[in-house]
Structures are given as C-alpha cells and as structure tokens.
N, C-alpha and C positions, 0 to 999 in steps of 0.2 A: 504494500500500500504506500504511497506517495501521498507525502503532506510539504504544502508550503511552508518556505524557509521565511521565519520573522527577524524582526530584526534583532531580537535577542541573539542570534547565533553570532552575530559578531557585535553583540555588546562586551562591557564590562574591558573595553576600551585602554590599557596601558599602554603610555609610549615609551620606547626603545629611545630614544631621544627627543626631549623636548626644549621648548622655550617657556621662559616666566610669561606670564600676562603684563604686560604695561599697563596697564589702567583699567579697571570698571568700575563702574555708578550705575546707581539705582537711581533714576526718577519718580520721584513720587508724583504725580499727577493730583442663624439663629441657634439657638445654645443645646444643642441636642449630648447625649452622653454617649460618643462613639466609644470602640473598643481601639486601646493604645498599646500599640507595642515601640520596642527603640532596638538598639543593637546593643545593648548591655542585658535587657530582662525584661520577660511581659509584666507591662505598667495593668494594672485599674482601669475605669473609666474614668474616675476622679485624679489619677497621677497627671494628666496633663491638661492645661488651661485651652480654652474654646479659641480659635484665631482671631488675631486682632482686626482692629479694624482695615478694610477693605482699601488698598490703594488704585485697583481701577478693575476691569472685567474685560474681558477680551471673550468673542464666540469662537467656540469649534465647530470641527467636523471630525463623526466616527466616522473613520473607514474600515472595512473590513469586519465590524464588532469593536475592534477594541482600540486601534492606531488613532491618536489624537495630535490634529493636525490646526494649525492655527495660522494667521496672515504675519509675514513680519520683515521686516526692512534690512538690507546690509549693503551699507554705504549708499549709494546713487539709486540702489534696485529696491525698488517696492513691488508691495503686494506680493509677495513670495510665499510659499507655502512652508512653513515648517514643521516639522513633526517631534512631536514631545517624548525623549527618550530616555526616561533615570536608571535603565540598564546601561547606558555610554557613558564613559568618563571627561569624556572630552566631545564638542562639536563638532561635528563635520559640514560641508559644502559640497553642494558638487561644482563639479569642473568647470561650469557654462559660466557660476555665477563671477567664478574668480576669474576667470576671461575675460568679460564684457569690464571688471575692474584693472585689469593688465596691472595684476599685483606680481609682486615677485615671491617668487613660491623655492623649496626646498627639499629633497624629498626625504621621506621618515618613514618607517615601519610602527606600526604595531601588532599585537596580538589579542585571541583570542583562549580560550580554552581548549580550541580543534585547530588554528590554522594561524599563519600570522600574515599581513597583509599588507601589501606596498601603496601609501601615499604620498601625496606633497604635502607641506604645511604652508601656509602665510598668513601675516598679519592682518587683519582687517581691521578698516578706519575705525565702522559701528554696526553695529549689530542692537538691533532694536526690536521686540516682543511685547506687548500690555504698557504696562510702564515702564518696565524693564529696557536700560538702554547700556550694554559695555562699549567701550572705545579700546583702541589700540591691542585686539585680542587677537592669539594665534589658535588655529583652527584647522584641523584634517582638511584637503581638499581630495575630493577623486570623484569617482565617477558612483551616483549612489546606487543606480539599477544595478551595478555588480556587485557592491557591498550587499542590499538583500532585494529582492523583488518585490516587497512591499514599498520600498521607497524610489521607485522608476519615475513618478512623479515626482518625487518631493525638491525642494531645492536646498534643503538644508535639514539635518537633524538636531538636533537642540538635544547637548549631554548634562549632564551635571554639573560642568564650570559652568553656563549659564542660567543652570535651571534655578538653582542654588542663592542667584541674587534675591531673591525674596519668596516667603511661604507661599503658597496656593491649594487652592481649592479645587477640587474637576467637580460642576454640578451638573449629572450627568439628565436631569430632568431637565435643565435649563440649558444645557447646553455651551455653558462657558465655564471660562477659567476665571475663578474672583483672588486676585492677588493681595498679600496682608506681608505688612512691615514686618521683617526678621526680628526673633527675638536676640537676646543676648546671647551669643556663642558659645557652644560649651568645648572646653577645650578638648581635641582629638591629641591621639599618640599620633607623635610624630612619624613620618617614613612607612605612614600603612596605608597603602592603595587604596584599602576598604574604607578609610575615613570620611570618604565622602558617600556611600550607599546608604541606601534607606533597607533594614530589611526587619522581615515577618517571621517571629517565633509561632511555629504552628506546632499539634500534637497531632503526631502518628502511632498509635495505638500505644499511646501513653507514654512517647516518648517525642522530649521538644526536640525540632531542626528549625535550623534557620536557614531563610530563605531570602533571597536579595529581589526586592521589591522593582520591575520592570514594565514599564506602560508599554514598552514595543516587543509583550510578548501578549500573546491570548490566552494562555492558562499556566498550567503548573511541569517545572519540567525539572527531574532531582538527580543527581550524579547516581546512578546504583550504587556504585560501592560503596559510597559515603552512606547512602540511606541505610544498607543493611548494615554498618558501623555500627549505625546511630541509633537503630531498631535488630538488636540480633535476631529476633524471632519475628521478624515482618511475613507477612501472608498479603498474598496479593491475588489476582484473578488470572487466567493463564492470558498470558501478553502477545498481541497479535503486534508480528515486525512491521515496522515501520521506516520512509527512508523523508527524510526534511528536505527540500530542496537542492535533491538527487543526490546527497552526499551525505548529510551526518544518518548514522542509521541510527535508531528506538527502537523502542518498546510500549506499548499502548495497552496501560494494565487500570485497573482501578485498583483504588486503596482502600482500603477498611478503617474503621471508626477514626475519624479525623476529626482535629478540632482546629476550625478556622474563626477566632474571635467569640461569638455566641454559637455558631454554625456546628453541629457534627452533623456527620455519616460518610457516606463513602464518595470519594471523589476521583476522578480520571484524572491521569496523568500520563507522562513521557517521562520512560526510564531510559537514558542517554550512559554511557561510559563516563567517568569521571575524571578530571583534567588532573595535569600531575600536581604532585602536593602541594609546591609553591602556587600552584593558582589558585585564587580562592580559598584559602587557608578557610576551615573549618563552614565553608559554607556546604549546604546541599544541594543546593539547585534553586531555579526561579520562579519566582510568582507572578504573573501578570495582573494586575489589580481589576481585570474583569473577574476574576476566580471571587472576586470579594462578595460581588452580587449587592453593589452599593449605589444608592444614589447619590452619594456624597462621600468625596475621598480626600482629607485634611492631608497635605502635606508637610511635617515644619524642619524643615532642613537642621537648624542649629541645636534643637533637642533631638536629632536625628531619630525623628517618632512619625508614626501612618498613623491614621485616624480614621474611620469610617461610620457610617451611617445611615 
C-alpha cells in the first residue's frame, strides 16, 4: 500500500552548517480549561495560564485535512503562500522566491532521521506572517515539490525560528490563527537541538512516550524500536506494510488503550524504523495535532506547553 509523503518526513530540520540570525522583531499590530502538556512533565489543566491577549489574526486554509497554510510576505513578494510547520527547525523557501530576489545564496546540507538533503541558504531582507515581521534572517532555499509533495504549491514553509516569534492559536472552527504576546522565556539547556520543539506526553498502555508535536504531519507516527523500549509488552493489531512517498517503508497497526489528554482507546498509527540514537534523543515518534481532534490548539513556545480544547 502507498501512502503520501508529508512533510514531516523531512522535518525536525538540523543544519550541518549554519549562520546566526541578524535580527528579528515582532510587530505588535475565551478561558476554556485545555489539557497541558510541556517537554519536562504532563502539566494539569490549571499548571498553565489561558493566552494572552490577542496581537492580530491572520485566516487559513486546510489543505489536505490537516496542512495549515496562511498569506505572507518576503521582501518585495506578496501574497505568498506559507505553510505552518513546528516539525522544521528552521524555514525554508523555494527557489523561485529567492530568484525573482537575486539574493546571494550558499549551499548547506541538512538532515533528516532517513536521508540528509542538499540546499542553498540566504539571507533574506523580511519575512513577514500576522504580525509577525523578522529582518535580516537566513533560511533553506530549494526546490519544495522535492522536499515533500505536499508543498508543490507552497512558497515557503514556516519552521520554528519563525514560528517561535510569538504564541498562537489555530481556531480550527474559525479558521484563523489568533497570535498572543510571548511570555517570559524559560530558560532551555544549552546545545540541545530539541530546545526548540513542542512535544506530547501521551500513555501507551500505561506507559508515557513523548512525542514531538508536528502540524505538517496528519497523525501519529512512533520509531518501533523506541516504542517497544518504552512499552516492553506493547500489543498491537497485525500491521498491514506500508510505503510513504515510494521510499520510507511502515507499518499501519492500531494501538491499544491510549491516552491522549482526556481521550482513551485505540488509535492508528505508522510504525517506521527508528533513527540512530543521536537523533532525536529519547523521542518516539510524531504527533500531528489533527490526532488531537481539537477545535482549538494553544501554542506557547517559551513555557514550551500545547494546549487544546
């Protein structure tokens, strides 16, 4: 069986060689009790505070289910399409946009957990999304229908050094993103890739794994070997092979008694080979935040907490 490749397969984004960021700024332009998880320990409802006030709303578009794409600016070029990705560590471009800018570009590698990947990089003047506006940022440039087939349209994916500039909201009944002033930062370990991910303590028959929270995946996908690490006596449903985007091969099994926030029972998944150990240190595998079944999904980057609702 053949399943399309999301853009998760080449998230979670490290570069082989990078440059600092020159400069970004942020533009500045109801109380429900979600389930909070962070990357230290499952919070309460009450361990973390309702999002602040609202610095502007921007509309999306679902495609596919679950790819959330939004309008947004990079230097001279408007109305561009970009697609909102907190499994990528860094943004990308494609090739047309840095073109038509006759930027001077470099080329860089990075990797994935399956393959590692030849870009260019270059600076760009601005980059501007909601309120959100960085300057002088450097940014993957390549071609993005080859990086994954859901982004043949896109003109840009939007990773975590931009997402990052301020909390948000996806209101998936209303259809936009409502952006809220960062809180105070908490301080991250220094020299750890992961310190910028959002991820989901879920329980697999009574055992937590964490999972790295991905809007450019559509459901749940776990390293096998880590899973059965992390659950010795896991029981699953007999797994029909699977292949993503003619190349990474699965397994398409269901799980047994899961708990996702309030949520139990059994849920489908994609059981993939597990990356080597420096990758992804202690993670299991991805969560795409449709798996949530939310109409409301809190983001707040500097308590590195998911919220839903």
């Amino acid at each position: 069986m053949k399943l399309g490749i999301s853009l998760q397969i080449a998230a979670q984004v490290l570069l082989v060689s990078s440059q600092a960021v020159a400069a970004i700024s942020v533009q500045t332009g109801s109380s429900a009790q979600p389930h909070a998880y962070d990357t230290e320990s499952t919070q309460t409802n009450s361990d973390k505070v309702s999002p602040t006030a609202p610095l502007g709303e921007l509309p999306f578009r679902l495609s596919d289910g679950y790819l959330i794409s939004v309008e947004g600016e990079i230097g001279t070029q408007t109305h561009l399409k970009f697609i909102l990705d907190t499994g990528a560590s860094i943004s990308m471009v494609d090739s047309k946009i840095a073109d038509r800018l006759k930027l001077e570009r470099h080329s860089t590698e990075s990797f994935n957990f399956d393959r590692k990947l030849s870009w260019e990089q270059a600076t760009f003047p601005e980059v501007r999304f909601g309120p959100n506006r960085a300057t002088n940022i450097v940014m993957l440039v390549g071609h993005l229908a080859k990086y994954s087939e859901f982004a043949r349209n896109a003109d840009a994916i939007i990773g975590l050094d931009l997402l990052r500039l301020s909390n948000f909201t996806v209101d998936y009944d209303a259809k936009k993103i409502i952006f809220h002033s960062p809180a105070q930062a908490t301080a991250a370990p220094p020299n750890n890739p992961l310190s910028k991910f959002l991820f989901l303590e879920i329980l697999v028959q009574g055992h937590s794994v964490r999972l790295v929270v991905d809007t450019g995946f559509a459901g749940i996908l776990v390293f096998e070997e880590r899973l059965r690490m992390s659950v010795p006596e896991l029981a699953v449903d007999t797994a029909l092979n699977v292949t993503m985007g003619g190349r990474l091969h699965a397994k398409q099994t269901t799980l047994h008694r899961v708990v996702i926030g309030a949520t139990r029972g059994d849920v489908s998944v994609l059981l993939t080979k597990a990356p080597s150990t420096d990758t992804l240190p202690g993670i299991v595998g991805v969560v795409g935040i449709t798996a949530l079944n939310a109409r409301r999904v809190n983001f707040n980057f500097p308590e590195r907490s998911l919220t839903w609702e």
